[in-house]
PyMOL commands that place a pseudoatom at each C-alpha (Angstrom):
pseudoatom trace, name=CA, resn=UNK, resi=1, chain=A, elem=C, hetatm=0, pos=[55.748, 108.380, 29.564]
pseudoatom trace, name=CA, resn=UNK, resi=2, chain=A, elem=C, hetatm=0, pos=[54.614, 109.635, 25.989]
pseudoatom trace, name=CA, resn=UNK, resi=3, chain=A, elem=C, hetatm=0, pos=[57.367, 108.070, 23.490]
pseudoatom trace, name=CA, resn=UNK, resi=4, chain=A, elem=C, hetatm=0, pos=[57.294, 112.203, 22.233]
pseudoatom trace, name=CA, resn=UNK, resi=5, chain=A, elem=C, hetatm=0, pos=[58.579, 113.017, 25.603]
pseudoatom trace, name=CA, resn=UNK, resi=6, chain=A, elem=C, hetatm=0, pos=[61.074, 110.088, 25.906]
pseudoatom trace, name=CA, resn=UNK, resi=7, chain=A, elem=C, hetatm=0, pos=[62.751, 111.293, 22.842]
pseudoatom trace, name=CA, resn=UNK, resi=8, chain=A, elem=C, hetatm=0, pos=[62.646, 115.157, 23.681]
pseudoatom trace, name=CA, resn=UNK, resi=9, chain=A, elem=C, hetatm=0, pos=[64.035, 113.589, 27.325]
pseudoatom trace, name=CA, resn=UNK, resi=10, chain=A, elem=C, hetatm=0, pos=[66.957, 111.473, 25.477]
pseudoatom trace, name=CA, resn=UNK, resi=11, chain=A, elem=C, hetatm=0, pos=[68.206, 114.441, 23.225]
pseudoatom trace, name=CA, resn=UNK, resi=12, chain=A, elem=C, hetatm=0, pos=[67.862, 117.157, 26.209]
pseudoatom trace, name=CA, resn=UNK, resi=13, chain=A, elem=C, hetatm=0, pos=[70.559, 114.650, 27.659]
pseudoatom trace, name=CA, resn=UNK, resi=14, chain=A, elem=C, hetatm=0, pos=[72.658, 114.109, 25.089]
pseudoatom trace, name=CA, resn=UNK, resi=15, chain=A, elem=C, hetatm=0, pos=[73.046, 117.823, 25.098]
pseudoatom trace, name=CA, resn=UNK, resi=16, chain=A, elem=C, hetatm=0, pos=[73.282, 118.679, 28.643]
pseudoatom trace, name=CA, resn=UNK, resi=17, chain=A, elem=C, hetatm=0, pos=[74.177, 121.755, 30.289]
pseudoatom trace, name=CA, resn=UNK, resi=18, chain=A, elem=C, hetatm=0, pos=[74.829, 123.508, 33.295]
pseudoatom trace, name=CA, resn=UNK, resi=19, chain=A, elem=C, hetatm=0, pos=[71.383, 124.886, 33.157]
pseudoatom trace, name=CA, resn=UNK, resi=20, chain=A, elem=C, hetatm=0, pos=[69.307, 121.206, 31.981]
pseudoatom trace, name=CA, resn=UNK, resi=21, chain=A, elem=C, hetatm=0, pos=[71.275, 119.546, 35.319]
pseudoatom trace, name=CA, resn=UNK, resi=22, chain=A, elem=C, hetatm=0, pos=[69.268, 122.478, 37.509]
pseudoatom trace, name=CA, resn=UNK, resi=23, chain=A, elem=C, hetatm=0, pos=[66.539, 121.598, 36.155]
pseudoatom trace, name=CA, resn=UNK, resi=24, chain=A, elem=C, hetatm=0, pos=[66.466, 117.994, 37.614]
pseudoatom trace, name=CA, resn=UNK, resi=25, chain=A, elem=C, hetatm=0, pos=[62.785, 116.486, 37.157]
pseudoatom trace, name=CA, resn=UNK, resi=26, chain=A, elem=C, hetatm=0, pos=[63.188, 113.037, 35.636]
pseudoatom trace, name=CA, resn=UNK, resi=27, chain=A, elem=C, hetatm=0, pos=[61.161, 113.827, 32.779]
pseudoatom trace, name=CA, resn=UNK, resi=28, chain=A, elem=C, hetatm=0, pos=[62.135, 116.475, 30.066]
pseudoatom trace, name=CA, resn=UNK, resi=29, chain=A, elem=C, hetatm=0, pos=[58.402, 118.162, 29.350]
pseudoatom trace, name=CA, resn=UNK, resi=30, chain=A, elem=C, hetatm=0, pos=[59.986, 120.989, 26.892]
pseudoatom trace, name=CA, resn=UNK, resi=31, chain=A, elem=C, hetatm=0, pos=[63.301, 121.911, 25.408]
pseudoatom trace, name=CA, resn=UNK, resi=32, chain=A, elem=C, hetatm=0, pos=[64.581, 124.293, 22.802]
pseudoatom trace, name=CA, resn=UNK, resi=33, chain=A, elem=C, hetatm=0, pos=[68.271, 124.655, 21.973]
pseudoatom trace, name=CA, resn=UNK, resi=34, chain=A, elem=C, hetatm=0, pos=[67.507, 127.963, 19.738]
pseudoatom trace, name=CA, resn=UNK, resi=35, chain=A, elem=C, hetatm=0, pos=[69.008, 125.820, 16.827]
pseudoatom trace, name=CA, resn=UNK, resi=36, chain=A, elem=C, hetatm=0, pos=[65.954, 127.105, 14.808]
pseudoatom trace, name=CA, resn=UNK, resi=37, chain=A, elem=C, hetatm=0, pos=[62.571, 128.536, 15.457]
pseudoatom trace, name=CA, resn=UNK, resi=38, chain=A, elem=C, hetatm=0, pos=[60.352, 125.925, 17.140]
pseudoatom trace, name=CA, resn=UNK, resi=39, chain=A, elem=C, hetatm=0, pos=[56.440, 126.817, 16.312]
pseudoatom trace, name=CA, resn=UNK, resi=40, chain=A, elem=C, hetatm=0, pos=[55.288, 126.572, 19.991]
pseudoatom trace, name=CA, resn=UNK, resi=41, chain=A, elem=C, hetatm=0, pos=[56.646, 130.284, 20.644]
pseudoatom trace, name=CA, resn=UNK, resi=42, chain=A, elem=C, hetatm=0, pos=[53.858, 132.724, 20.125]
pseudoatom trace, name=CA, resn=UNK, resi=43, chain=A, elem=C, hetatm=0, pos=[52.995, 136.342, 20.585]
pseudoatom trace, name=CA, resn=UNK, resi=44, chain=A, elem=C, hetatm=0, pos=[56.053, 138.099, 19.896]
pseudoatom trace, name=CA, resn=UNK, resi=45, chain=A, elem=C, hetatm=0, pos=[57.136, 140.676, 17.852]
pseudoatom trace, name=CA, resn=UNK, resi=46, chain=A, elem=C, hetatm=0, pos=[59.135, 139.661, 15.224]
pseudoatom trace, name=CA, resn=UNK, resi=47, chain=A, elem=C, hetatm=0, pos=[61.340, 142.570, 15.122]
pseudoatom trace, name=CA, resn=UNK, resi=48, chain=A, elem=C, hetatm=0, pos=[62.524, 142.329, 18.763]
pseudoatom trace, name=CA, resn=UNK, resi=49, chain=A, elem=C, hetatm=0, pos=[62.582, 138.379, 18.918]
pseudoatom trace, name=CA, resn=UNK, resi=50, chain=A, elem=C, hetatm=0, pos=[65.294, 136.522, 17.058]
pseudoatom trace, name=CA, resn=UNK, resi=51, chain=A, elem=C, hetatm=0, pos=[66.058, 132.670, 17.477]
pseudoatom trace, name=CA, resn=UNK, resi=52, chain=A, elem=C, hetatm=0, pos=[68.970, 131.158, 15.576]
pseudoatom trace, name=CA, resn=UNK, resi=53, chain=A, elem=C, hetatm=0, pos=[72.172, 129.922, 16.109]
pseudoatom trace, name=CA, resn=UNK, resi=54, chain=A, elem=C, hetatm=0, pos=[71.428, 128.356, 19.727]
pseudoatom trace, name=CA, resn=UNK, resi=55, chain=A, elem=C, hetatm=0, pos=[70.049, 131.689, 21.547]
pseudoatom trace, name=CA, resn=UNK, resi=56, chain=A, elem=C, hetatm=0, pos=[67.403, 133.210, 21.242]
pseudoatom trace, name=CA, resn=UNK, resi=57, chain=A, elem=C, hetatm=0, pos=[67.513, 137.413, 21.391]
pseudoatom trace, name=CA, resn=UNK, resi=58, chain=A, elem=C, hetatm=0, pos=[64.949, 139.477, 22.281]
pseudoatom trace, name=CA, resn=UNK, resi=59, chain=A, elem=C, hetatm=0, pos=[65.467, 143.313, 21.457]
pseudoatom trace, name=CA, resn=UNK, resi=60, chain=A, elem=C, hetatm=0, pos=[63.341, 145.692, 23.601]
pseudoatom trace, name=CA, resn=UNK, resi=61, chain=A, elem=C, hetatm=0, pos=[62.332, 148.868, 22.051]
pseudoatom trace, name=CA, resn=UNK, resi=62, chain=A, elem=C, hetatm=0, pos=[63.200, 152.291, 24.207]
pseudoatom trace, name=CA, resn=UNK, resi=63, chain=A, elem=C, hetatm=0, pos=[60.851, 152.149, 27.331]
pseudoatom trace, name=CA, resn=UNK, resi=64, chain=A, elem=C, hetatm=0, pos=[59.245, 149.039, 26.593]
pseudoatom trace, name=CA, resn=UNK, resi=65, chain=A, elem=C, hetatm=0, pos=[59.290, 145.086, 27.107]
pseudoatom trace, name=CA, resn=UNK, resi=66, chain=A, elem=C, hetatm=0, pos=[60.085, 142.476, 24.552]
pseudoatom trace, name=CA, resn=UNK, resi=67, chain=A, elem=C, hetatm=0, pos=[58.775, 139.075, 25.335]
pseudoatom trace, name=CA, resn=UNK, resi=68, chain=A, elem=C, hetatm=0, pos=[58.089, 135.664, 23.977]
pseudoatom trace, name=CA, resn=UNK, resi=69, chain=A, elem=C, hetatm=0, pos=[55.267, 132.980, 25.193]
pseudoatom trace, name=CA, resn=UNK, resi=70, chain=A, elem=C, hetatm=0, pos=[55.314, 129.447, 24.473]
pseudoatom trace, name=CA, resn=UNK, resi=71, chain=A, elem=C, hetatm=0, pos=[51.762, 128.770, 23.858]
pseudoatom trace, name=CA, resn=UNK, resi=72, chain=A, elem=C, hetatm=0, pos=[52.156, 124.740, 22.651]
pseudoatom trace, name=CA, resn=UNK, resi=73, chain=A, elem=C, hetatm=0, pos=[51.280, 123.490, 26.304]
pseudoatom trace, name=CA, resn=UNK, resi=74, chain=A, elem=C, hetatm=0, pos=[49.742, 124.945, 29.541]
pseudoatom trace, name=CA, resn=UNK, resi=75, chain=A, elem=C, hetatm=0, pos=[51.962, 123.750, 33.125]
pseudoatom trace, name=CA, resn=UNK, resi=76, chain=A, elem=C, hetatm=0, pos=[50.207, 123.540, 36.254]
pseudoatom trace, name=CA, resn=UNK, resi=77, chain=A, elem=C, hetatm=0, pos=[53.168, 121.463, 37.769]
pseudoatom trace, name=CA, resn=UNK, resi=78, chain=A, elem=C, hetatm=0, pos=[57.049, 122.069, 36.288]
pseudoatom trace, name=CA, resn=UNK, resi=79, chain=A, elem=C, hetatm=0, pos=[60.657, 122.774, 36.429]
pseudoatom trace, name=CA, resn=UNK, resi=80, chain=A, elem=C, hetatm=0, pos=[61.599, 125.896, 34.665]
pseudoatom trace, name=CA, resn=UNK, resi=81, chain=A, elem=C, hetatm=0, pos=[65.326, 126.476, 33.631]
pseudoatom trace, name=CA, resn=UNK, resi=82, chain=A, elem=C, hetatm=0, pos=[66.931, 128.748, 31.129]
pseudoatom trace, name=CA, resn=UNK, resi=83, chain=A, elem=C, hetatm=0, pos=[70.272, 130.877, 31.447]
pseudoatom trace, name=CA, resn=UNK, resi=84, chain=A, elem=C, hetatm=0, pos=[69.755, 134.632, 30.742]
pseudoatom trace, name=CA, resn=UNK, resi=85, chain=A, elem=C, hetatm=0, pos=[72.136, 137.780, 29.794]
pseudoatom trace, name=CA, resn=UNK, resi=86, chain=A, elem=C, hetatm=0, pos=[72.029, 140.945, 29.089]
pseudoatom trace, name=CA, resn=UNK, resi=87, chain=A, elem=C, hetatm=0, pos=[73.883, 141.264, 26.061]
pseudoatom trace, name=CA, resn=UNK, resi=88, chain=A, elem=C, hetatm=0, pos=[77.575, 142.855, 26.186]
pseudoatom trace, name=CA, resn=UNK, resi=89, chain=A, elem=C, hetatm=0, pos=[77.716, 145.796, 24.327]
pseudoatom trace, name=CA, resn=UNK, resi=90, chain=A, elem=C, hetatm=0, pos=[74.054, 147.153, 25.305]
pseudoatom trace, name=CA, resn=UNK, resi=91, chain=A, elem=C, hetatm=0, pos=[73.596, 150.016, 27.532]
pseudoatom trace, name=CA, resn=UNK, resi=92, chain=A, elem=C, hetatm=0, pos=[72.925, 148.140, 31.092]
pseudoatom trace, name=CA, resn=UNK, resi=93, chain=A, elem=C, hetatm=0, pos=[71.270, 150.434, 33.939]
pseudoatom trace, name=CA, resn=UNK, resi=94, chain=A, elem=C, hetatm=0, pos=[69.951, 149.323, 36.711]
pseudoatom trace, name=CA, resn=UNK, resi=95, chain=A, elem=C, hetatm=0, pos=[66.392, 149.690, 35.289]
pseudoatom trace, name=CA, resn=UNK, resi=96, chain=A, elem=C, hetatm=0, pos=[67.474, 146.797, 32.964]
pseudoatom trace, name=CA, resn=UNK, resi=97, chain=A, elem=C, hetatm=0, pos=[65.866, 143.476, 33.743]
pseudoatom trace, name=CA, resn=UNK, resi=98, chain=A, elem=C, hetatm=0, pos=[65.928, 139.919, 32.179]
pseudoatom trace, name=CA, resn=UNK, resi=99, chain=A, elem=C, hetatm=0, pos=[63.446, 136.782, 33.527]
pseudoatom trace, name=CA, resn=UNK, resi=100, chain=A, elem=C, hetatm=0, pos=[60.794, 134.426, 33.272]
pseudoatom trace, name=CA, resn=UNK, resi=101, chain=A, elem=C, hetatm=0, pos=[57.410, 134.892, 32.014]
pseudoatom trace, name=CA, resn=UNK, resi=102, chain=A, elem=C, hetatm=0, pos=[55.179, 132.064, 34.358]
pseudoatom trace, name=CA, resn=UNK, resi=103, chain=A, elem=C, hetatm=0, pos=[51.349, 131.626, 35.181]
pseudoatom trace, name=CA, resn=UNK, resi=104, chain=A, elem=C, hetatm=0, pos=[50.113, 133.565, 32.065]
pseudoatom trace, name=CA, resn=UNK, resi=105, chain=A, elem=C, hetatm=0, pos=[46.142, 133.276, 31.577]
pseudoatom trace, name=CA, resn=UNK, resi=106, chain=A, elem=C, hetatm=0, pos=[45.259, 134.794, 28.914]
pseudoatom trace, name=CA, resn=UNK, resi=107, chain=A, elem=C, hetatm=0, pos=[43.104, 138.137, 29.699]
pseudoatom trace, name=CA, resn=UNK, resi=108, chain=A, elem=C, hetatm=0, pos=[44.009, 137.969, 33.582]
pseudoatom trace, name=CA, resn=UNK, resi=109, chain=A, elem=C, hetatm=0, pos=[47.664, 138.545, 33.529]
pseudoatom trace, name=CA, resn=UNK, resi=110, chain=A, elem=C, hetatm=0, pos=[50.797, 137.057, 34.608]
pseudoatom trace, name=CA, resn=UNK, resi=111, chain=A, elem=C, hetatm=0, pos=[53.727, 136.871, 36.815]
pseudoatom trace, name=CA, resn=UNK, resi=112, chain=A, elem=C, hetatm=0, pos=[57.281, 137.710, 36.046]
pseudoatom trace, name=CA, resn=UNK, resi=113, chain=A, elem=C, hetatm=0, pos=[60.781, 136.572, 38.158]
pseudoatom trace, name=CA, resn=UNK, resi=114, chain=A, elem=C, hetatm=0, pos=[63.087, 138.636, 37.003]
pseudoatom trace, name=CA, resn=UNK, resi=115, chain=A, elem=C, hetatm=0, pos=[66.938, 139.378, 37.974]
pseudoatom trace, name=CA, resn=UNK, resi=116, chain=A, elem=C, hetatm=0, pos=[68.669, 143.010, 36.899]
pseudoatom trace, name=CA, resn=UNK, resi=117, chain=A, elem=C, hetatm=0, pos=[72.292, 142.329, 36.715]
pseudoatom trace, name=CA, resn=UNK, resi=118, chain=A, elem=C, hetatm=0, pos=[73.088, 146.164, 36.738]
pseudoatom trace, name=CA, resn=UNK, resi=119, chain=A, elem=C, hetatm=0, pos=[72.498, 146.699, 40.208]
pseudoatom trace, name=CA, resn=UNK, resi=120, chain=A, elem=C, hetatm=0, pos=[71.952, 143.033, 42.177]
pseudoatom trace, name=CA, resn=UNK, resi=121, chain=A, elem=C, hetatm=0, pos=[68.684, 142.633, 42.394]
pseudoatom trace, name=CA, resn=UNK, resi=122, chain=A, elem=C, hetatm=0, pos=[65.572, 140.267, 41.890]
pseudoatom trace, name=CA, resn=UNK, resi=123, chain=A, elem=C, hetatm=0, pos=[61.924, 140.436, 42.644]
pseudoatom trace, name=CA, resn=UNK, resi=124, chain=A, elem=C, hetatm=0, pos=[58.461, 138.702, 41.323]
pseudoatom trace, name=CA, resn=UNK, resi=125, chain=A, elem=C, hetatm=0, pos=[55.867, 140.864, 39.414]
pseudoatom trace, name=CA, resn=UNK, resi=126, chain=A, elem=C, hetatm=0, pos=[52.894, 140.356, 38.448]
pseudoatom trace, name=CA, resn=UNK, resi=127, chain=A, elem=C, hetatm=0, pos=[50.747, 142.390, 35.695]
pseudoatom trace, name=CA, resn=UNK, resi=128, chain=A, elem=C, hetatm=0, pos=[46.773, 142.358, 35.933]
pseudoatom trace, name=CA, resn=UNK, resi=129, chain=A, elem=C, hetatm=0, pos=[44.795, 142.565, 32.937]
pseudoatom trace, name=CA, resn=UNK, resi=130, chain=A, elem=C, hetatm=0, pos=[41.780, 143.501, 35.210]
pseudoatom trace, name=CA, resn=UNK, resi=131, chain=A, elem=C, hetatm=0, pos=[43.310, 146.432, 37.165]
pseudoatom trace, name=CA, resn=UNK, resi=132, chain=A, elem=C, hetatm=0, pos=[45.890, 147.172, 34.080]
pseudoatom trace, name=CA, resn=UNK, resi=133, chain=A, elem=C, hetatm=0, pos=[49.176, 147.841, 36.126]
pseudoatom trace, name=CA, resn=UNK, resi=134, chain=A, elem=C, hetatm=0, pos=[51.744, 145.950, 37.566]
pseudoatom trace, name=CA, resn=UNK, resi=135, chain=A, elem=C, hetatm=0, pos=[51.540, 144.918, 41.416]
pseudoatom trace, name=CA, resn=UNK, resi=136, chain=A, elem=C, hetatm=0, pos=[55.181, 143.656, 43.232]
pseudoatom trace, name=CA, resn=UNK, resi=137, chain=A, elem=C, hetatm=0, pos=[54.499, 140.343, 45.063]
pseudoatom trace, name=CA, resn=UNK, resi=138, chain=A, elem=C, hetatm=0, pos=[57.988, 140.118, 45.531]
pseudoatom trace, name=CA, resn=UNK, resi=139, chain=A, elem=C, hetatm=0, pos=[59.605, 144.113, 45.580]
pseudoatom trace, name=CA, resn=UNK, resi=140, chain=A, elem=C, hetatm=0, pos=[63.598, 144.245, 44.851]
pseudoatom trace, name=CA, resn=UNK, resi=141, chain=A, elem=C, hetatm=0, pos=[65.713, 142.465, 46.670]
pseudoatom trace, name=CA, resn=UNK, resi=142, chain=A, elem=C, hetatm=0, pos=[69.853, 142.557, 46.633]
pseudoatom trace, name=CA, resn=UNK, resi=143, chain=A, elem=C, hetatm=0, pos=[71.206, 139.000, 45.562]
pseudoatom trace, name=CA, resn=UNK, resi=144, chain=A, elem=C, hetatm=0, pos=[74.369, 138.171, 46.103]
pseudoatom trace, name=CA, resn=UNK, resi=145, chain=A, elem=C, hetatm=0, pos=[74.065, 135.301, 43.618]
pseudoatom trace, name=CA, resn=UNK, resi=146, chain=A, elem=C, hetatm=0, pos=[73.444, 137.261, 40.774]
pseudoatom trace, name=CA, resn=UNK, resi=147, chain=A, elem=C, hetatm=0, pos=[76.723, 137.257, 38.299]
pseudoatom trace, name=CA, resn=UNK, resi=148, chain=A, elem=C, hetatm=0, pos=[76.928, 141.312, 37.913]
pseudoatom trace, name=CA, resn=UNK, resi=149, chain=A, elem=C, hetatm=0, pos=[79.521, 141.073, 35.524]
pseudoatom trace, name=CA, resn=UNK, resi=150, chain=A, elem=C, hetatm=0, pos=[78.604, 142.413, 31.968]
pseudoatom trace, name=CA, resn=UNK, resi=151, chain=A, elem=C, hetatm=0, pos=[77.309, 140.107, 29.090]
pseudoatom trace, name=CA, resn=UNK, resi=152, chain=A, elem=C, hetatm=0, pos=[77.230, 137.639, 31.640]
pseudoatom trace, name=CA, resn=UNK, resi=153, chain=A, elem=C, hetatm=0, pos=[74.982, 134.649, 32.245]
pseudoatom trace, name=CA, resn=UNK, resi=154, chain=A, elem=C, hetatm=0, pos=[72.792, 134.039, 35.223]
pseudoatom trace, name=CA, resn=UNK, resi=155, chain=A, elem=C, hetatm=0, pos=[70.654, 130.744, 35.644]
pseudoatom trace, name=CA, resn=UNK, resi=156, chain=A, elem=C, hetatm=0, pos=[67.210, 131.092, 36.534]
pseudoatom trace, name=CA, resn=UNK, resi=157, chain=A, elem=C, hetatm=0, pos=[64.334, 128.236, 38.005]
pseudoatom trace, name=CA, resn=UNK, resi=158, chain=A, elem=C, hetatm=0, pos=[61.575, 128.060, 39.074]
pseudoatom trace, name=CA, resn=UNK, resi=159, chain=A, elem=C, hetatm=0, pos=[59.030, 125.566, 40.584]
pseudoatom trace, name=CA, resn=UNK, resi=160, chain=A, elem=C, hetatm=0, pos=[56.023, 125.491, 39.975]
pseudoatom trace, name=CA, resn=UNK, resi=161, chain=A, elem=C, hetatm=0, pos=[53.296, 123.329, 42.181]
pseudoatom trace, name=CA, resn=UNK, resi=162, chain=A, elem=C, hetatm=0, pos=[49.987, 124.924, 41.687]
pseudoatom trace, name=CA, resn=UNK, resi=163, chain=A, elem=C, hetatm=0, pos=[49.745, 128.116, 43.494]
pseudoatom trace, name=CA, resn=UNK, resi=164, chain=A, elem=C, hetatm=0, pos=[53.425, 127.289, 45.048]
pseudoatom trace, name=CA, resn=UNK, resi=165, chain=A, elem=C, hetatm=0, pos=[56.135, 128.762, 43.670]
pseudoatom trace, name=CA, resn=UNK, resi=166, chain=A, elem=C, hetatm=0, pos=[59.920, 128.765, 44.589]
pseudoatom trace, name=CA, resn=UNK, resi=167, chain=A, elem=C, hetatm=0, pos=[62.234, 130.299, 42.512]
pseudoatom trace, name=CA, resn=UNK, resi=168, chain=A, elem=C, hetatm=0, pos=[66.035, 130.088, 42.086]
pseudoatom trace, name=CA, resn=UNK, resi=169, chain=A, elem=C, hetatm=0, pos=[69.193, 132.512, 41.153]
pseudoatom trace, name=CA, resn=UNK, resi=170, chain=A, elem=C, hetatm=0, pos=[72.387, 130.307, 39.670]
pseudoatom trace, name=CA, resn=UNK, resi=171, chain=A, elem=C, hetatm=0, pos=[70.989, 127.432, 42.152]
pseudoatom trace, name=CA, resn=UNK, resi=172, chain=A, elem=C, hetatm=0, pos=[70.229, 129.196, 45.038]
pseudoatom trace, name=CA, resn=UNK, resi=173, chain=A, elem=C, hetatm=0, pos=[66.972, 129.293, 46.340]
pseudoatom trace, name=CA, resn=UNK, resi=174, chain=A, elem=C, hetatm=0, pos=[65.701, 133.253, 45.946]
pseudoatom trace, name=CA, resn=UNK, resi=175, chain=A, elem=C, hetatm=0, pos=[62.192, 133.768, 47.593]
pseudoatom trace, name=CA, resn=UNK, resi=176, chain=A, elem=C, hetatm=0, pos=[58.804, 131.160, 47.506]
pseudoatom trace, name=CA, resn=UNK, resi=177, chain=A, elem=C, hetatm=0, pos=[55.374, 132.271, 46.910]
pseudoatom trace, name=CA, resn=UNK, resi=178, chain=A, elem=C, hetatm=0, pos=[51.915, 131.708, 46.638]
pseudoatom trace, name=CA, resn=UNK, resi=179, chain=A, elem=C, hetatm=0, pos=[50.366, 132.757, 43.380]
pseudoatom trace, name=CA, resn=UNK, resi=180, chain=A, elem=C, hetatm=0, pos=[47.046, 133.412, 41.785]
pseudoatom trace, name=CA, resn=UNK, resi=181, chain=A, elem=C, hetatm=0, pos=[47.282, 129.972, 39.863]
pseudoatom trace, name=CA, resn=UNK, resi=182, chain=A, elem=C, hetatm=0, pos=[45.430, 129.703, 36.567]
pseudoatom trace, name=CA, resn=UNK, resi=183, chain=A, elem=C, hetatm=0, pos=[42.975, 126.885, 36.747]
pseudoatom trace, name=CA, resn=UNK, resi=184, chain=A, elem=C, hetatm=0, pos=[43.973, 124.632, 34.262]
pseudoatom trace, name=CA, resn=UNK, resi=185, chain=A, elem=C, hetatm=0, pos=[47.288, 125.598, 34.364]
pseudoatom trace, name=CA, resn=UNK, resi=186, chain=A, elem=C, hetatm=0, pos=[49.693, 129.097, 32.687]
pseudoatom trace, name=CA, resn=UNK, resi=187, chain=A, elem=C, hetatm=0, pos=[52.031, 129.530, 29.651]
pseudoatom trace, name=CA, resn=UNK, resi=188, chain=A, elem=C, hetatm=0, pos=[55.157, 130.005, 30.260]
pseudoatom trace, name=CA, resn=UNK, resi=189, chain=A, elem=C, hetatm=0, pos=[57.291, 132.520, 28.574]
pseudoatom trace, name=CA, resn=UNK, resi=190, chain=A, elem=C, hetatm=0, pos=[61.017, 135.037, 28.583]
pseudoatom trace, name=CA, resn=UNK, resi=191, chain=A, elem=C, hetatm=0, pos=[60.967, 138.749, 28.837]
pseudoatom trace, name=CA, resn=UNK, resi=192, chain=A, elem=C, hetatm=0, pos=[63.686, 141.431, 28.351]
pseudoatom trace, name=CA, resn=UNK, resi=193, chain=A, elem=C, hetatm=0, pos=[63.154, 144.791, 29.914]
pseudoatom trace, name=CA, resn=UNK, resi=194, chain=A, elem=C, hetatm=0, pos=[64.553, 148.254, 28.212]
pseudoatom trace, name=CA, resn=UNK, resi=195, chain=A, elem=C, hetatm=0, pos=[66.759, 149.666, 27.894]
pseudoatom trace, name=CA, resn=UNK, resi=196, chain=A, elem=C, hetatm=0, pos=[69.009, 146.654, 27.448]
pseudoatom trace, name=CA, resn=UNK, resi=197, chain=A, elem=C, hetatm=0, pos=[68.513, 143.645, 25.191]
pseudoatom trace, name=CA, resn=UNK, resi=198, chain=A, elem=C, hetatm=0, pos=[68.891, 140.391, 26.662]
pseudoatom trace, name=CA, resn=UNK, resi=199, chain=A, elem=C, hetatm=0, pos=[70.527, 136.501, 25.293]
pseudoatom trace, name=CA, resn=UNK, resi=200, chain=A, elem=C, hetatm=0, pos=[68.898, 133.135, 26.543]
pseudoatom trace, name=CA, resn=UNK, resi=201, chain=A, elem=C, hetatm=0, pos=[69.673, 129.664, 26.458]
pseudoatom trace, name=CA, resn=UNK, resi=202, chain=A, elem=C, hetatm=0, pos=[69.544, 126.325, 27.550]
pseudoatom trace, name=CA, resn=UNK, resi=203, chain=A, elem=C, hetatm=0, pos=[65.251, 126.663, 27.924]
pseudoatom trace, name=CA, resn=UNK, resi=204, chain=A, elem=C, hetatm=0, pos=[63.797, 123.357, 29.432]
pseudoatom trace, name=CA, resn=UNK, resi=205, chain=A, elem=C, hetatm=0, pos=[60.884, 122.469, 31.348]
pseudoatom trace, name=CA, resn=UNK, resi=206, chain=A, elem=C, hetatm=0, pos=[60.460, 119.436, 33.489]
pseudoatom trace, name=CA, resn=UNK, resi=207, chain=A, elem=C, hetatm=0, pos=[57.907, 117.761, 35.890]
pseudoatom trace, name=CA, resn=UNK, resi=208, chain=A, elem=C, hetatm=0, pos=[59.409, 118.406, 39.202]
pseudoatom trace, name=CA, resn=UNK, resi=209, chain=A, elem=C, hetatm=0, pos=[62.334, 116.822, 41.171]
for i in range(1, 209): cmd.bond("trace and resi %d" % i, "trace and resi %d" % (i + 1))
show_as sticks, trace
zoom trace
């Protein structure tokens, strides 16, 4: 293990959460506390994207998506943990939607797990550069693991093992999949969905349990 990583792995435990134990590969690969803006996180706006203070806040503008990549490191294999809100005192419909950002190759599109608090759901999209629109690999589902309460948190994970993917509400396993994977590996990033804006924390990536 890279002495880099050993550090990053020794700090992530000093500051432990409820989130870092989920994700519970024995090597820390990524972490960010939102203490300050790490240079890694690219293409974002910075008008809707705000990280300070331990959380980072992204602010969706009416009808559209805010989102944030972290473009320092592709992952073919990892453990993906962060714990997401939609912030209290935003308007919070069922259309609103909070998640992870995973398998992103750049001009061939992505995939997106996403919970939406307001009404109980989760589901796995997937935007395609080639046919420009989004496809549902996974369509809405009702969760009964997902904390409906407003302003509150939910923890989401997800594995990732090549073109396997499982992921996880609060620690309970959600749906797995088989992607499109990206050669050589995707960025991974967070996206908020209007009309609400949403809070994370806690983001970590390890290799996997």
């Amino acid at each position: 293990m890279k002495r880099g990583a050993l550090c990053l792995a020794f700090a992530a435990a000093l500051l432990a959460t409820d989130s870092a134990v989920a994700c519970n590969g024995k090597n820390v690969l990524f972490w960010d506390n939102f203490a300050a803006v790490n240079s890694g996180w690219a293409l974002y706006d910075k008008d809707t994207a705000k990280i300070s203070g331990g959380s980072l806040k992204l602010t969706p503008e009416p009808t559209r998506r805010a989102f944030i990549i972290y473009r320092a490191d592709l992952y073919e294999k990892a453990n993906v943990c962060v714990d997401a809100a939609l912030r209290e005192g935003t308007a919070e419909p069922a259309a609103a939607a909070v998640g992870l950002i995973f398998a992103w190759e750049d001009y061939v599109g992505f995939y997106y797990f996403w919970v939406s608090p307001g009404n109980g759901t989760a589901g796995v999209s997937r935007w395609s550069d080639s046919a420009r629109k989004w496809l549902e690999p996974v369509s809405p589902r009702k969760l009964e693991e997902i904390n409906t309460t407003a302003g509150a948190k939910n923890s989401l994970r997800l594995t990732i093992d090549g073109a396997h993917v499982a992921a996880y509400v609060n620690d309970r396993p959600f749906v797995e999949i088989k992607i499109k994977a990206p050669e050589l590996g995707g960025f991974i990033g967070l996206e908020a969905d209007a009309p609400a804006a949403a809070t994370f924390e806690n983001f970590m990536i390890t290799d996997l349990p």
